[in-house]
C-alpha positions as CSV (number, residue, x, y, z in Angstrom):
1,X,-32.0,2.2,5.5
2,X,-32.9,-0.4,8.2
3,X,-29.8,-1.5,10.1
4,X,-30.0,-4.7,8.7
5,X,-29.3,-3.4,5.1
6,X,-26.8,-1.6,6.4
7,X,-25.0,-4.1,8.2
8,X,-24.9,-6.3,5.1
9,X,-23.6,-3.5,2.9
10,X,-20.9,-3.0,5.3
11,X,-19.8,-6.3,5.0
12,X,-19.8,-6.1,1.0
13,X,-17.7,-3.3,1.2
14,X,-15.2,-5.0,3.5
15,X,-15.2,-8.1,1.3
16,X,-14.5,-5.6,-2.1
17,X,-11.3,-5.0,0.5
18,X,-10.0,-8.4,1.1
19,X,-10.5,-9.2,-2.8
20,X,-8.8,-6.4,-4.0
21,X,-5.6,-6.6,-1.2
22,X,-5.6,-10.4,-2.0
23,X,-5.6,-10.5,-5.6
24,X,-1.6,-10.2,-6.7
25,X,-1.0,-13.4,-5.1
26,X,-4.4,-15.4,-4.2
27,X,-6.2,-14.7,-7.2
28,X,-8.8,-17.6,-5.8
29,X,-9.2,-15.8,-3.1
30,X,-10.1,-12.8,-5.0
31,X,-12.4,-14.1,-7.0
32,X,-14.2,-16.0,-4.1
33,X,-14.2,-12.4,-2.2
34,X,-15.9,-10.8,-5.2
35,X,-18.7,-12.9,-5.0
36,X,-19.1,-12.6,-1.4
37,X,-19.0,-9.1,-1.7
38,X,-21.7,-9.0,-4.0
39,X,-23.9,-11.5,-2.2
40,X,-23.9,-9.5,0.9
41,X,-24.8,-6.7,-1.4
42,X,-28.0,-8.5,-2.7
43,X,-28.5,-9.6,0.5
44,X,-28.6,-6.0,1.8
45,X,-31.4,-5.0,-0.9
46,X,-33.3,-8.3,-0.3
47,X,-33.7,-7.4,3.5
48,X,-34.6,-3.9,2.4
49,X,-37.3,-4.6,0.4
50,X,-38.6,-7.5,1.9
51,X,-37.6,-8.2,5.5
52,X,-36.2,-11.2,5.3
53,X,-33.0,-12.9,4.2
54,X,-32.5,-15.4,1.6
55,X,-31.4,-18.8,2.9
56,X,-29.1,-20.4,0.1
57,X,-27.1,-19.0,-3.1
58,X,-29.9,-19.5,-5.2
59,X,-32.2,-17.7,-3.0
60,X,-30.6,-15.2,-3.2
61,X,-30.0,-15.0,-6.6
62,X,-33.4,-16.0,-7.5
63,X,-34.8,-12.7,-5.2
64,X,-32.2,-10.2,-6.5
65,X,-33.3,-11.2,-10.0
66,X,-37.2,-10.8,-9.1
67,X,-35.7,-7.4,-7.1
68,X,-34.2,-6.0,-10.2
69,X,-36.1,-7.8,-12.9
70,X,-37.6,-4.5,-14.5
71,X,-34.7,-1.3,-13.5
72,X,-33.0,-0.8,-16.8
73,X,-30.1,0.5,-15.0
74,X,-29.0,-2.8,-13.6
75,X,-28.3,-4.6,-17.0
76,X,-27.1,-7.9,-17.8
77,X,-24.3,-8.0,-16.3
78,X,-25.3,-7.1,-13.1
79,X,-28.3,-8.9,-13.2
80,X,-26.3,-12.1,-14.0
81,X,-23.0,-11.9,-12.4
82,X,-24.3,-13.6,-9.0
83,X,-24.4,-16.7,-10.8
84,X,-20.9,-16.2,-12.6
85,X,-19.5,-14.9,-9.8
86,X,-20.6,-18.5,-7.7
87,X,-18.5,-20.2,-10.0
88,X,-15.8,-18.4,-8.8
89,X,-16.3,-19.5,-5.3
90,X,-17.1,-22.7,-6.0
91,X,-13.6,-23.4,-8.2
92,X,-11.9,-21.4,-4.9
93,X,-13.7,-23.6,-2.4
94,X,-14.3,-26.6,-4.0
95,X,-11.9,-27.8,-6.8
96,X,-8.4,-29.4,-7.3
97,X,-6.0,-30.0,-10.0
98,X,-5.6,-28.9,-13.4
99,X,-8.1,-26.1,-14.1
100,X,-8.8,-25.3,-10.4
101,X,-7.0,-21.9,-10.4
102,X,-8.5,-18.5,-11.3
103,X,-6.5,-16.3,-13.8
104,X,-5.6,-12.7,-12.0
105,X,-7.4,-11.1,-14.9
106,X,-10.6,-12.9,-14.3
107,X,-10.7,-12.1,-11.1
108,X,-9.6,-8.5,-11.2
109,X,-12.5,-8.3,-13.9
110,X,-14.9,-9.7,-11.6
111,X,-13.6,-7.2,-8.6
112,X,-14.2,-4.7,-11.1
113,X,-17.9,-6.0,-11.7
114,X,-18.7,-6.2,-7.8
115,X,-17.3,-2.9,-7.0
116,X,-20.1,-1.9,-9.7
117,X,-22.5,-4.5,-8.2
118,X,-22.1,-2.8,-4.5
119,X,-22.5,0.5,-5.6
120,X,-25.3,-0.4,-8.0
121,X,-27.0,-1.7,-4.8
122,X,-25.8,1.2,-2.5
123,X,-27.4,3.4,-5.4
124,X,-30.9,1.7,-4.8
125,X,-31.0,1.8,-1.2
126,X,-29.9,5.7,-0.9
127,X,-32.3,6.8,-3.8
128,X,-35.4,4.9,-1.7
129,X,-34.5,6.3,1.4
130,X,-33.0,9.6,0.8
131,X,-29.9,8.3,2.1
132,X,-26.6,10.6,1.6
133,X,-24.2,8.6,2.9
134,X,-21.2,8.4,0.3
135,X,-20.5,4.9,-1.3
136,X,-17.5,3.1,-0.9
């Protein structure tokens, strides 16, 4: 795994962390974590297979889905939960008043789907590279 790759699935990990220590009383937070997590994750597997680094959300999205578009073993979920998990962010970063909060269990549900996302991704990159490094 290129360094790069590496780097980036490090920081996933350590943003699975902060979502999962933050989410009892910053659900927000959680939420918004969860989808950082899983970006850098994508992130990690676009560098990998391509050398370069998607420049927006919906780069990113738009290459992991193009990345994955054909492994049965990412499933819908996975495959989509870039673009649910954004709206996450967004309501975290971005929105105020009534309906701007994230329920705990919606974000402990989508920590639960990034942790799956990561080592989905961490999955890929070992099994291409012989890599036996253990996942987080």
């Amino acid at each position: 795994m290129t360094p790069e790759a590496e780097r980036y699935l490090l920081k996933a990990r350590e943003f699975l962390v902060k979502a999962r220590e933050v989410l009892e009383h910053w659900p927000d937070e959680a939420g918004r974590a969860s989808y950082l997590a899983a970006f850098h994750a994508a992130q990690a597997l676009i560098f990998e297979r391509t050398g370069t680094v998607a420049k927006t959300h919906s780069g990113v999205r738009a290459q992991f889905g193009k990345l994955v578009k054909e492994d049965p073993d990412c499933g819908a979920e996975l495959r989509s939960f870039l673009g649910r998990a954004y709206n996450l962010k967004a309501t975290a970063d971005y929105e105020t008043g009534p309906g701007a909060e994230i329920a705990p269990e919606r974000a402990a549900l989508a920590i639960t789907t990034a942790s799956r996302f990561v080592s989905y991704v961490a999955g890929l990159l070992r099994d291409n590279h012989g890599d036996d490094k253990p996942e987080a």
